[in-house]
LOKOL-763711 format. One line per 3 residues: number of its first residue (from 1); for each residue z, y negated, x of C-alpha. Coordinates in nm, 4 decimals, padded with zeros to 6 digits, always signed. Last residue first. Layout:
<rs>
NUM) Z:Y:X | ...
</rs>
This chain:
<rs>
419) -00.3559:+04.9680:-07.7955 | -00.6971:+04.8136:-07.9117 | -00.8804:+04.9426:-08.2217
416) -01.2572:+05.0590:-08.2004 | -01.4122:+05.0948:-08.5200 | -01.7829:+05.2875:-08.4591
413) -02.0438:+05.2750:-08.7650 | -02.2748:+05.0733:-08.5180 | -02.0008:+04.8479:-08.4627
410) -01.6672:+04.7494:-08.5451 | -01.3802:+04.5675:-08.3500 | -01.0703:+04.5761:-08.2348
407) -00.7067:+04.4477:-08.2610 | -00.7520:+04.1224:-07.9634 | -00.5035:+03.9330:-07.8693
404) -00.5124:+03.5476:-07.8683 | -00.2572:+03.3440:-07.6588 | -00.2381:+03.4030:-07.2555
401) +00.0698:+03.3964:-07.0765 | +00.0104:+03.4245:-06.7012 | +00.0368:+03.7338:-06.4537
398) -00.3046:+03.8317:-06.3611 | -00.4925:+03.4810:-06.4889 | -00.6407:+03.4050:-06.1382
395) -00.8671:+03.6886:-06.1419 | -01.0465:+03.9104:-05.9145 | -00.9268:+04.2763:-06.0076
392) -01.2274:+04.5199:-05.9968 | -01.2867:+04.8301:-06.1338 | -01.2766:+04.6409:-06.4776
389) -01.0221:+04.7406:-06.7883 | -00.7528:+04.5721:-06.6752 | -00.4504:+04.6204:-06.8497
386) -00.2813:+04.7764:-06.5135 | -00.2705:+04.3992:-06.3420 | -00.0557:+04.2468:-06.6235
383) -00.1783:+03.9791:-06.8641 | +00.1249:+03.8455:-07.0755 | +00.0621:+03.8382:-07.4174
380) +00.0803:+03.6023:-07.6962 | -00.0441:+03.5895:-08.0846 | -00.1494:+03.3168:-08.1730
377) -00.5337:+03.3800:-08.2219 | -00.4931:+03.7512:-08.3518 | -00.7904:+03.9437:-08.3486
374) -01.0755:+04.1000:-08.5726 | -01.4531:+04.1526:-08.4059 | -01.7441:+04.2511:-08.6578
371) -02.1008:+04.4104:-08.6725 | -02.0889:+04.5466:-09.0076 | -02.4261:+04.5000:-09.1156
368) -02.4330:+04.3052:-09.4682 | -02.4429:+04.4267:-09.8416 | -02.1674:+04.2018:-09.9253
365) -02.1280:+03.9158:-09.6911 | -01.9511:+03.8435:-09.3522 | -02.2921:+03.7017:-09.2150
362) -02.5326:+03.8797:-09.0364 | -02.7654:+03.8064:-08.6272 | -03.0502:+03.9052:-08.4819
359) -03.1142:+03.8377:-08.1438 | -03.3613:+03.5772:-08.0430 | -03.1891:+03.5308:-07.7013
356) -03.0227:+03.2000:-07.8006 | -02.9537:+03.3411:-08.1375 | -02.7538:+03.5489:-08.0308
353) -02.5665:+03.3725:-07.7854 | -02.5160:+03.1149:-08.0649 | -02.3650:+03.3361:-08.3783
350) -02.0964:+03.5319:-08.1902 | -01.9127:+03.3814:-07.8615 | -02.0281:+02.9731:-07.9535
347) -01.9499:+03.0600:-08.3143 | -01.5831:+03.2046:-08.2714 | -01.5175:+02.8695:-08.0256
344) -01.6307:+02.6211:-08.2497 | -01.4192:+02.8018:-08.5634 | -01.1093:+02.8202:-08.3402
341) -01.1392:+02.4291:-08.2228 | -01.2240:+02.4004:-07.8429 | -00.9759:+02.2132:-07.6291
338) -00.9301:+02.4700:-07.3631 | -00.6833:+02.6591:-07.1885 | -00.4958:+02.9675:-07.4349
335) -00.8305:+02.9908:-07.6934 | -01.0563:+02.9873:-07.3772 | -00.8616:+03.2250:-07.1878
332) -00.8203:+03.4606:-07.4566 | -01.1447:+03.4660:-07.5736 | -01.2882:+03.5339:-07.1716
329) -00.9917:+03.7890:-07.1370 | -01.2018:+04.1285:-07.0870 | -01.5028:+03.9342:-07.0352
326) -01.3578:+03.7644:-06.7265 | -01.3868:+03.9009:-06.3836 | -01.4222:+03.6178:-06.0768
323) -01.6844:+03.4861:-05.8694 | -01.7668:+03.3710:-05.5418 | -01.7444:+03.6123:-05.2138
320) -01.4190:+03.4951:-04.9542 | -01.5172:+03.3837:-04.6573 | -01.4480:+02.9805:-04.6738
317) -01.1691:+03.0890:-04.8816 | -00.9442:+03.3242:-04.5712 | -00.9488:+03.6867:-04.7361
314) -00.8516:+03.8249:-05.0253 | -01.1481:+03.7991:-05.2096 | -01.3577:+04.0475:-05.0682
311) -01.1529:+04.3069:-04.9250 | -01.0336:+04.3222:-05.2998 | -01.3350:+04.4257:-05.4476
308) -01.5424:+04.1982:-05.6648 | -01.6721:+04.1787:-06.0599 | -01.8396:+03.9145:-06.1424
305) -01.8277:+03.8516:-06.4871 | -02.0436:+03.5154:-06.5839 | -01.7693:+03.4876:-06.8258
302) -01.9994:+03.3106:-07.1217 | -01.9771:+03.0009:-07.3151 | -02.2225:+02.9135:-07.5500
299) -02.4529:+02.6218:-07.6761 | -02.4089:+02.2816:-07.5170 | -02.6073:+02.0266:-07.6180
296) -02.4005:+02.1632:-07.9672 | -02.1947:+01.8558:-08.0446 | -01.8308:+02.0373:-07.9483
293) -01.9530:+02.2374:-07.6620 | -02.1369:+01.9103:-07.5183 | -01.7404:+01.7304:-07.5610
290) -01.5817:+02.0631:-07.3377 | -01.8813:+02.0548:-07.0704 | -01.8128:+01.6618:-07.0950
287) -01.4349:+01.7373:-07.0011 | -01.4725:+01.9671:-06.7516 | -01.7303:+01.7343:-06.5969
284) -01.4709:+01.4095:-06.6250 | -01.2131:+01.6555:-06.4554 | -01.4098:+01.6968:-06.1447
281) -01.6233:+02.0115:-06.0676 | -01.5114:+02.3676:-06.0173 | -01.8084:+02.5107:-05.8192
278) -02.1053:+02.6677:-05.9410 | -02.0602:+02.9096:-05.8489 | -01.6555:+03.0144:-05.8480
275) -01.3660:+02.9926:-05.5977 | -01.0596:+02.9493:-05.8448 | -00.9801:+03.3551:-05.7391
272) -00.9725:+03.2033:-05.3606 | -00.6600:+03.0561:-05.3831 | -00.7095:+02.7281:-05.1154
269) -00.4072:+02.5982:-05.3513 | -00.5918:+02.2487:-05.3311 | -00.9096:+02.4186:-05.4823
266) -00.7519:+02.3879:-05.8141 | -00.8166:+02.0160:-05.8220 | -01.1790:+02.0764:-05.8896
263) -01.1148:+02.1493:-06.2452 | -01.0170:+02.3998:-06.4662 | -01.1127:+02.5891:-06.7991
260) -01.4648:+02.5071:-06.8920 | -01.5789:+02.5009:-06.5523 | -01.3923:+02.8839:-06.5468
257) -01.5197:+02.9623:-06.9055 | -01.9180:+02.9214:-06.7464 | -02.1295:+02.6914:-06.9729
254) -02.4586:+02.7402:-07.1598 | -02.7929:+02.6192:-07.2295 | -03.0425:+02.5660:-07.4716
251) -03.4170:+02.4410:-07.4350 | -03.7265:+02.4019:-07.6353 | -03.8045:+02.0818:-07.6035
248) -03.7213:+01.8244:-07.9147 | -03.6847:+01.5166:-07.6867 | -03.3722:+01.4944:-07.8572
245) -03.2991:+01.8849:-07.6845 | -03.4086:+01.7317:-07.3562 | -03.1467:+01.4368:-07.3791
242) -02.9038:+01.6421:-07.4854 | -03.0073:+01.9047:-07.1505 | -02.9858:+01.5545:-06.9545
239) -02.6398:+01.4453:-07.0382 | -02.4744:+01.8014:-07.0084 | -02.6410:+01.8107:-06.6574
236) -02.5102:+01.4655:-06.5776 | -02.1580:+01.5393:-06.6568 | -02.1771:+01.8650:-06.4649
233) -02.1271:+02.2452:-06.4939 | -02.3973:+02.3770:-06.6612 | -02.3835:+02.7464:-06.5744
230) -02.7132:+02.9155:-06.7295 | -03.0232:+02.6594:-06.8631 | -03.2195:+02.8588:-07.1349
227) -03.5408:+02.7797:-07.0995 | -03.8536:+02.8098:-07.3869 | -04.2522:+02.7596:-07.3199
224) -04.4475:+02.4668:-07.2862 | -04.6417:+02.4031:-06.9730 | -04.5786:+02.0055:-06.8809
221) -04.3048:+01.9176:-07.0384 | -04.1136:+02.2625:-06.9012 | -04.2320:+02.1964:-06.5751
218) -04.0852:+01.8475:-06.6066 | -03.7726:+02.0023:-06.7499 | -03.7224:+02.2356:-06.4670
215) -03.7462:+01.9898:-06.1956 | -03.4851:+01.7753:-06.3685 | -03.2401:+02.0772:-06.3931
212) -03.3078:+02.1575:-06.0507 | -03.2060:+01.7664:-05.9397 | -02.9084:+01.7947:-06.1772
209) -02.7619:+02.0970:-06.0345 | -02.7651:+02.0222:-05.6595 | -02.7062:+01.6812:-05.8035
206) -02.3528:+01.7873:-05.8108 | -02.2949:+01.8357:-05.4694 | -02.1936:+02.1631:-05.3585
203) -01.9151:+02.1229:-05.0261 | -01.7874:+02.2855:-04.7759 | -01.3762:+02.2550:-04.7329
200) -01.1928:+02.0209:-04.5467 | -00.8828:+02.0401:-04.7808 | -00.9252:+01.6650:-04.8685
197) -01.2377:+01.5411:-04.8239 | -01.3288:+01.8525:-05.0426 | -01.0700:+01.7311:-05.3154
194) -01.2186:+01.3675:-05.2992 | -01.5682:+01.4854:-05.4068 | -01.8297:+01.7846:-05.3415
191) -01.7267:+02.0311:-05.5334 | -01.6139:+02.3630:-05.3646 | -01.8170:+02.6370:-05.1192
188) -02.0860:+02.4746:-04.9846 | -02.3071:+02.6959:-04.7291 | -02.5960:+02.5278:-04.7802
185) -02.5746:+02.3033:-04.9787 | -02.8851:+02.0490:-05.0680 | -03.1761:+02.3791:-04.9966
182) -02.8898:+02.5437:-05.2335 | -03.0742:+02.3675:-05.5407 | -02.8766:+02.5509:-05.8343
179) -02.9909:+02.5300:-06.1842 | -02.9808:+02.9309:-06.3017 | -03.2291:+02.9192:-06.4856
176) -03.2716:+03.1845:-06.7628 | -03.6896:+03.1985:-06.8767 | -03.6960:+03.3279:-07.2353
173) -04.0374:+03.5484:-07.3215 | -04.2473:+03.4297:-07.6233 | -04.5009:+03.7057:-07.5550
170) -04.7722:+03.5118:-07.3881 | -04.5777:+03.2409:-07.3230 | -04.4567:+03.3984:-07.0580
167) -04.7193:+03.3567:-06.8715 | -04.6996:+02.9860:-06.8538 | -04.3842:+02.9686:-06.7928
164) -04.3541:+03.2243:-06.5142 | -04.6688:+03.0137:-06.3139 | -04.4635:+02.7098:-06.3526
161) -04.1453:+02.9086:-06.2080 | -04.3112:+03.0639:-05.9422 | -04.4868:+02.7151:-05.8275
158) -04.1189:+02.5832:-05.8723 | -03.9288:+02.7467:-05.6232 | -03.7177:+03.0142:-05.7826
155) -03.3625:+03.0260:-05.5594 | -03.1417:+03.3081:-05.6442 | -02.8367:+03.2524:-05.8702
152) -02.9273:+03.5276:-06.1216 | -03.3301:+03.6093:-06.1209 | -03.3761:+03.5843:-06.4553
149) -03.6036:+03.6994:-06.7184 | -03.4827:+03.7776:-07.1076 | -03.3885:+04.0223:-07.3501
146) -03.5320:+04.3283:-07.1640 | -03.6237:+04.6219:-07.4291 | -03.8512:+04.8092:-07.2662
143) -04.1206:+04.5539:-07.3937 | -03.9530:+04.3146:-07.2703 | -03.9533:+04.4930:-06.9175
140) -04.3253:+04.5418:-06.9526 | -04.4217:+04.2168:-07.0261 | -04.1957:+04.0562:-06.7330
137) -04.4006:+04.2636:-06.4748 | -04.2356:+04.0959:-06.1906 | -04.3499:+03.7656:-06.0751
134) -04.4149:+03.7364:-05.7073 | -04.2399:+03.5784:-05.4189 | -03.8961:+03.4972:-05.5226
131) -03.7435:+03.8110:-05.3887 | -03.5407:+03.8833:-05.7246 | -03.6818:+04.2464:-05.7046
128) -04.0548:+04.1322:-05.7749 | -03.9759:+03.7643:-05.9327 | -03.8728:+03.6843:-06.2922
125) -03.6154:+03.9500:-06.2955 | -03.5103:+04.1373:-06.6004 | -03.2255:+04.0566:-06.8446
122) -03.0540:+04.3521:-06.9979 | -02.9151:+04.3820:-07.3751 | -02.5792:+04.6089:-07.3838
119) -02.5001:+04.6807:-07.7311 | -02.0881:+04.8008:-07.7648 | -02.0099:+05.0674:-07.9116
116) -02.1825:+05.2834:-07.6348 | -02.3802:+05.5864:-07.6949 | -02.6845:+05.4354:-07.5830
113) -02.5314:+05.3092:-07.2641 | -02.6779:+05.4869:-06.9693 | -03.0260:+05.5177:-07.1834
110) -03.0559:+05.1548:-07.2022 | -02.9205:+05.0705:-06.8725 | -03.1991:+05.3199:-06.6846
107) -03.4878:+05.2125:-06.9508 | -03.4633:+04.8121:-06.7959 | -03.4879:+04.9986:-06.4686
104) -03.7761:+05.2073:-06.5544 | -03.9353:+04.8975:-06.6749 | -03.9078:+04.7147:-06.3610
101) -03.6873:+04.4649:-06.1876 | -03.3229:+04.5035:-06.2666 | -03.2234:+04.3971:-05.8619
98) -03.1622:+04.7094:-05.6465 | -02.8629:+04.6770:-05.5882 | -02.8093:+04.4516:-05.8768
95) -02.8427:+04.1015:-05.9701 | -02.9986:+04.1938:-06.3229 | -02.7333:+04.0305:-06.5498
92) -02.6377:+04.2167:-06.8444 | -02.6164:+04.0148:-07.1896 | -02.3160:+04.2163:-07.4057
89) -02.2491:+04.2976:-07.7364 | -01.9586:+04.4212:-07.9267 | -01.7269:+04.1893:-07.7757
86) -01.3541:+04.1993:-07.8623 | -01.2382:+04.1862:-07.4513 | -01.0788:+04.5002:-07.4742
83) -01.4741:+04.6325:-07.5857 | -01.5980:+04.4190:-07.2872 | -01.3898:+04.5664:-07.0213
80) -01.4982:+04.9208:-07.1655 | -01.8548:+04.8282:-07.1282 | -01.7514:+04.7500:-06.7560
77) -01.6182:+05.0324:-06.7240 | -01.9104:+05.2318:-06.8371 | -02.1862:+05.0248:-06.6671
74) -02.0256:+05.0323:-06.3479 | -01.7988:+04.7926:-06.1619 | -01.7034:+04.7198:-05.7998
71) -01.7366:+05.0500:-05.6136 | -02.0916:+05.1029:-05.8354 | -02.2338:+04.8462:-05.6362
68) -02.6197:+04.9919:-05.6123 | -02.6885:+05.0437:-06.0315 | -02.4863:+04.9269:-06.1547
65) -02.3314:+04.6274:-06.0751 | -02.1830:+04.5243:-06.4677 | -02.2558:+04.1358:-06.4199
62) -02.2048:+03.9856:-06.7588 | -02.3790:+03.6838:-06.9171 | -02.4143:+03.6715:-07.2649
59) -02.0710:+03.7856:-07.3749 | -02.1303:+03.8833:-07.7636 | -01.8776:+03.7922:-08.0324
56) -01.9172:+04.0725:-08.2942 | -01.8964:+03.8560:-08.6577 | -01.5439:+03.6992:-08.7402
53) -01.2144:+03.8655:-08.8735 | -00.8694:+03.7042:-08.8136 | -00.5200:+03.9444:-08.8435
50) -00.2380:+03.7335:-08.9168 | -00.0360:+04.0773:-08.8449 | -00.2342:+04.3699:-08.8867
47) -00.3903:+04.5875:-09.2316 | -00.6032:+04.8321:-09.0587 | -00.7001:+05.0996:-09.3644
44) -00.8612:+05.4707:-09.2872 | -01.0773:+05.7232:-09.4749 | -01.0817:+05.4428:-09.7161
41) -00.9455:+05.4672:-10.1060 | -01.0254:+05.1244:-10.3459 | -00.7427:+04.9205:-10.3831
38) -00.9269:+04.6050:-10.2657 | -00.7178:+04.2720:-10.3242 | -00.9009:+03.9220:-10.2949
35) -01.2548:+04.0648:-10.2422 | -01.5396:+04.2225:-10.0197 | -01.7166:+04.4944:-10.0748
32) -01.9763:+04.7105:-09.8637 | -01.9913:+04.5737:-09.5760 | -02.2554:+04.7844:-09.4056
29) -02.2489:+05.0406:-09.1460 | -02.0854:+05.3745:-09.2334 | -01.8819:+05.1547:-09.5658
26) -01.7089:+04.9076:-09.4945 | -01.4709:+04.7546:-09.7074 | -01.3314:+04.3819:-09.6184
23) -01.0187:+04.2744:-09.7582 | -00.9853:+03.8545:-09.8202 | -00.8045:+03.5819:-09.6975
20) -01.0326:+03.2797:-09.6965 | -01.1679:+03.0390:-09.3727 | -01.5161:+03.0958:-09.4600
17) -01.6053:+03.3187:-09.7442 | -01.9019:+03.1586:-09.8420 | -02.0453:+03.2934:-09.5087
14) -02.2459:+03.0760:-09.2130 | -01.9052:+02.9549:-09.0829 | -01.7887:+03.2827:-09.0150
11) -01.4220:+03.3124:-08.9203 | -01.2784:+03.5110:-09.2266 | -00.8992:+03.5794:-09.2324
8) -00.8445:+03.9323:-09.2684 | -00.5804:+04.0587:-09.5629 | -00.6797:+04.4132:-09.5559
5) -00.9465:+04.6039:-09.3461 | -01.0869:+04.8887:-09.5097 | -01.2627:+05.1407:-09.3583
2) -01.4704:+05.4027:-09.5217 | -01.6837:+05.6863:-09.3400
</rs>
């Protein structure tokens, strides 16, 4: 099969093509020409308004709920979500009913979603069924094909995680933290700050990030290894994962789009689809999460998609769940909101969550895998509630102009294109 794709912009700051207008051939797989005017024949030509071409963004943190919470996602919608979103890869959480905790469970996903467009990598546990007691058989899951070991936003005390590190270095596994203390919280729900003296509210402080970061690093010091830090959402936390990376540690970390997007001042609406974890945090975090993007301390941005039923979110805030649904939008969101230059923004979605999780990853080049996402960045759309891919519907942006639409993507010999 032949597809050409006329007069695309090239995102891709690794290619010599970079920021040209060119047509892109593709033949089955590969990129098979590339040049100023192609006249060549294809079995079918997408030639779209100020159409932008970059490599397959990838959303390296998704929560799809199956298996256990099928009601609120499942691995085929929330594939679909992804493929509206532009991504042709995604990074599945294992927080599931049962937690992703064994090989057969690795080899469930796989199989479920072998026939998908888009890749779905899973992350295994670091603990027996995220119970924080004993490591899981990490070795086995990677060699199943997990990506990565995590145990989401549950508590790993730090005999588990030095004992984790150490093993893992046996097969050059990547540890996710998720760097949370909730022994300093509780039940927090919002930044601890002005805002919280304000509505009343619970509140997270922010060195119940910094102290677990801290703890983390020492470990790391101490055993060697690789961490990837997942949901920096602080000043301080931005300052100490440069710091670590100057040190020359092996570390990398990313940033939610919500803590990207907003900050703590949200909570004054007491709208329960700005009630994330971590928390929104004060407009001098947003702002460093936005300046580590920028420098690279800071390497990707991800949805964290957590996909909820109605019953609850819409309920009084101090009972409604955390989280909110994003992959579908996360481009948009971040292209409408934030202060992140186009190029910045294409790399942190397709280049640096790959190579975070030692993922392969092309250029837009002759002879290349054709592993791409094309979109619009200015061109505006109104989000409406019957777009959305996901089971579930927790979102603040239902309703609100949002600028960058996406046209499709190609993968594994598949083009997708978007109503």
């Amino acid at each position: 099969m032949k597809v050409l794709l006329k007069n695309c912009k090239i995102i891709d700051q690794s290619s010599k093509h970079h920021n040209q207008v060119k047509d892109v051939l593709i033949e089955n797989e590969t990129i098979s020409l590339i040049g100023s005017s192609i006249t060549e024949s294809a079995d079918q030509v997408v030639d779209l308004e100020n159409m932008h071409l970059s490599n397959g963004w990838m959303d390296a943190r998704v929560n799809f709920c199956d298996p256990g919470l099928e009601h609120k996602e499942d691995l085929v919608s929330g594939v679909r979500a992804a493929e509206k979103g532009g991504f042709t890869a995604v990074a599945l959480s294992p927080q599931t009913e049962p937690f992703i905790s064994s090989k057969s469970q690795i080899e469930y996903v796989l199989k479920k979603t072998a026939y998908s467009n888009v890749d779905v990598y899973p992350l295994g546990t670091v603990t027996e069924n995220g119970g924080g007691e004993q490591l899981a058989e990490m070795y086995d899951m990677l060699q199943a094909g997990a990506i990565g070991f995590t145990d989401g936003d549950k508590d790993v005390n730090a005999g588990i995680q030095y004992r984790a590190l150490l093993y893992c270095q046996n097969f050059d596994g990547l540890l996710v933290s998720f760097p949370h203390e909730s022994a300093l919280f509780g039940k927090g729900y919002i930044n601890e700050g002005e805002i919280s003296v304000k509505t009343g509210l619970k509140s997270i402080p922010s060195i119940a990030e910094t102290i677990r970061i801290e703890r983390d690093l020492s470990l790391l010091r101490y055993t060697g290894g690789r961490i990837h830090f997942s949901g920096i959402s602080t000043a301080e936390g931005v300052t100490l994962i440069r710091n670590a990376k100057a040190e020359g540690l092996n570390v990398s970390a990313d940033a939610f789009f919500m803590n990207v997007l907003f900050n703590e001042e949200k909570m004054l609406d007491f709208d329960s689809n700005y009630k994330v974890y971590p928390p929104l945090r004060t407009e001098k975090d947003r702002e460093a999460l936005i300046n580590g993007l920028n420098d690279g301390t800071i390497d990707f941005v991800c949805s964290n998609h957590q996909p909820e039923n109605i019953e609850n979110k819409d309920v009084e805030f101090d009972h409604a769940d955390f989280g909110v649904i994003g992959t579908q939008f996360l481009f948009a969101a971040l292209n409408s909101h934030s202060e992140l230059d186009l190029s910045v923004l294409v790399n942190c979605l397709s280049k640096k969550t790959r190579t975070t999780y030692g993922l392969s990853t092309v250029s837009i080049e002759e002879g290349q895998q054709a592993d791409l996402t094309f979109f619009n960045p200015d061109k505006e759309f109104t989000l409406e509630a019957d777009q959305i891919a996901s089971k579930s519907q927790n979102t603040p942006f239902i309703g609100q102009q949002l600028k960058g639409t996406i046209y499709g993507t190609y993968n594994k010999g598949i083009l997708t294109l978007q109503d």
